[in-house]
C-alpha positions in Angstrom: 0.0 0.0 0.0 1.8 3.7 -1.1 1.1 5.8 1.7 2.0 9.6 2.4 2.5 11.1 5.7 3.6 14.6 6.6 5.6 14.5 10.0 7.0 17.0 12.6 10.9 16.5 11.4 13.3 15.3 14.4 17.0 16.2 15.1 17.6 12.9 13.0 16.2 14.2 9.7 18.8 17.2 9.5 20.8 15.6 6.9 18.2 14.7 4.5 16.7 18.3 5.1 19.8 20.1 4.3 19.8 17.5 1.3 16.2 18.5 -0.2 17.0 22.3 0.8 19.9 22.0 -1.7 17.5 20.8 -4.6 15.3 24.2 -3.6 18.1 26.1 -4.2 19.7 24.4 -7.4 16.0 24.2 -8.9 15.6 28.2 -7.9 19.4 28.9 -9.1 20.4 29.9 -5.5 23.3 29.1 -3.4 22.7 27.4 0.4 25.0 28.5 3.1 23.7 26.6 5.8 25.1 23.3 7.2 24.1 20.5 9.1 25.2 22.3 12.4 23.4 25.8 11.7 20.3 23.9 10.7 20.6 21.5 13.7 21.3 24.9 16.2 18.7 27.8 14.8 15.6 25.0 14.4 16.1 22.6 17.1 18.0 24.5 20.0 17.1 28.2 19.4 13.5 26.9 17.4 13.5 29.6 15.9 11.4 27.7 13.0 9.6 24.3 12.8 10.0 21.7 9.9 7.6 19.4 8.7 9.0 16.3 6.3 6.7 14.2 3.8 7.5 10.6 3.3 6.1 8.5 0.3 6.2 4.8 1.2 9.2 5.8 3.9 11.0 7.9 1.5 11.5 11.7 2.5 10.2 13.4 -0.6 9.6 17.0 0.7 9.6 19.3 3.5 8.2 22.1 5.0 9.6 25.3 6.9 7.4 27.9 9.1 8.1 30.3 11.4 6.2 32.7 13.5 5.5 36.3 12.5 3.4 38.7 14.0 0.8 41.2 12.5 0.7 44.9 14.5 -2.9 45.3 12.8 -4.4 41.8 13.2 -3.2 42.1 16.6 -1.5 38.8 16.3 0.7 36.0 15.4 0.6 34.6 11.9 3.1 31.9 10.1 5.2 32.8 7.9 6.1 29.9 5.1 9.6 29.9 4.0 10.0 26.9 2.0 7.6 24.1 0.8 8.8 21.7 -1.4 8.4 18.6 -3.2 10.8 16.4 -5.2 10.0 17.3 -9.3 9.6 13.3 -9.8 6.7 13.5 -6.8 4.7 16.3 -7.9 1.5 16.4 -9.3 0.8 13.7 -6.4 -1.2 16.5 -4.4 1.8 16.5 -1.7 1.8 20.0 -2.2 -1.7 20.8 -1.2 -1.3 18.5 1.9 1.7 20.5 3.0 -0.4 24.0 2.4 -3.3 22.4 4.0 -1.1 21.2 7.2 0.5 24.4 7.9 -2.9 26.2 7.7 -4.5 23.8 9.9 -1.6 24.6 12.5 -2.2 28.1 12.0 -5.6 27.8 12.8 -5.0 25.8 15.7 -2.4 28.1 17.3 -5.4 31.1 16.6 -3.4 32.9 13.6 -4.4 35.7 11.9 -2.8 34.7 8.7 -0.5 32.4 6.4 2.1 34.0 4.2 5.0 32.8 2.1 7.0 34.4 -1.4 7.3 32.8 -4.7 9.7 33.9 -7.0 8.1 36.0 -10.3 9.3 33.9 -12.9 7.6 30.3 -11.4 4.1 30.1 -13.0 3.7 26.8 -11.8 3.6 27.8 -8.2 1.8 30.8 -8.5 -1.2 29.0 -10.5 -0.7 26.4 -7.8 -0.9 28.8 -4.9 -3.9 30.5 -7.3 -5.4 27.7 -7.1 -5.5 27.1 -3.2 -7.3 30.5 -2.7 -4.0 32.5 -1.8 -4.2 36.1 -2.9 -1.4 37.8 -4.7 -0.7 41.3 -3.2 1.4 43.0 -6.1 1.3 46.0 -3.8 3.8 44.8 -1.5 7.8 45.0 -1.6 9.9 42.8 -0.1 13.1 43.9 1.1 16.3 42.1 2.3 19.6 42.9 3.6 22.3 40.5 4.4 26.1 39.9 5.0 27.9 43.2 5.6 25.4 45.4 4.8 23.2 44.4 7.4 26.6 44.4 9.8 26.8 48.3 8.7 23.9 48.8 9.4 23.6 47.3 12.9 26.8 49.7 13.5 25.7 52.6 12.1 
């Protein structure tokens, strides 16, 4: 029987995460800087995010990372999606739905105002998919980022 689960990922599945994070970033033509140990200290001794893994008959095919953010005019927390992923050779399987639908049902449980997450412009095969689930494009918002020594002058400045 072919059976897939989605599970709360454990100290023991930092390898294979760092594994299917580095298929995100080849498939997105980014570069990972994490390792094992900075995975292992910022999720599972500062939790500063929480990872979900799917299996498919025992086999970790994707994964799912979330984080807490907090909304001044809701008043309140909501989760923040930073990656969801599934392996190319697994899609179309509805493993990406069931990862949406398991982070919304935990942000509905913990009482969250809202679910967000990015999608890089040029991937019209997420966004229809995302379309699809009900999520709303807002075109009106920027996102901004500042890393590596800028972000050091700034702290300093």
């Amino acid at each position: 029987m072919e059976t897939f689960i989605i599970r709360k990922a454990t100290e023991k599945d930092v390898p294979v995460l760092l594994s299917l994070i580095n298929e995100l970033a080849d498939y997105e033509k980014l570069t990972v800087v994490a390792n094992e140990r900075s995975l292992y200290e910022w999720i599972f001794e500062k939790e500063k995010a929480e990872v979900l893994i799917g299996e498919y008959n025992g086999l970790a095919v994707g994964y799912a990372v979330y984080f807490h953010n907090f909304s001044t005019f809701l008043g309140r927390a909501g989760i923040y999606l930073e990656d969801v992923y599934v392996k190319p050779d697994f899609r179309g399987n509805g493993f990406g739905k069931a990862f949406l639908k398991k982070v919304a049902g935990i942000a509905v449980e913990r009482g969250c105002g809202r679910m967000e997450w990015t999608c890089l412009d040029w991937n019209l095969t997420s966004i229809d998919f995302y379309h699809a689930m009900g999520a709303e494009q807002l075109n009106e918002w920027l996102l901004f980022r500042i890393t590596g020594e800028k972000l050091n002058q700034l702290a300093e400045s």
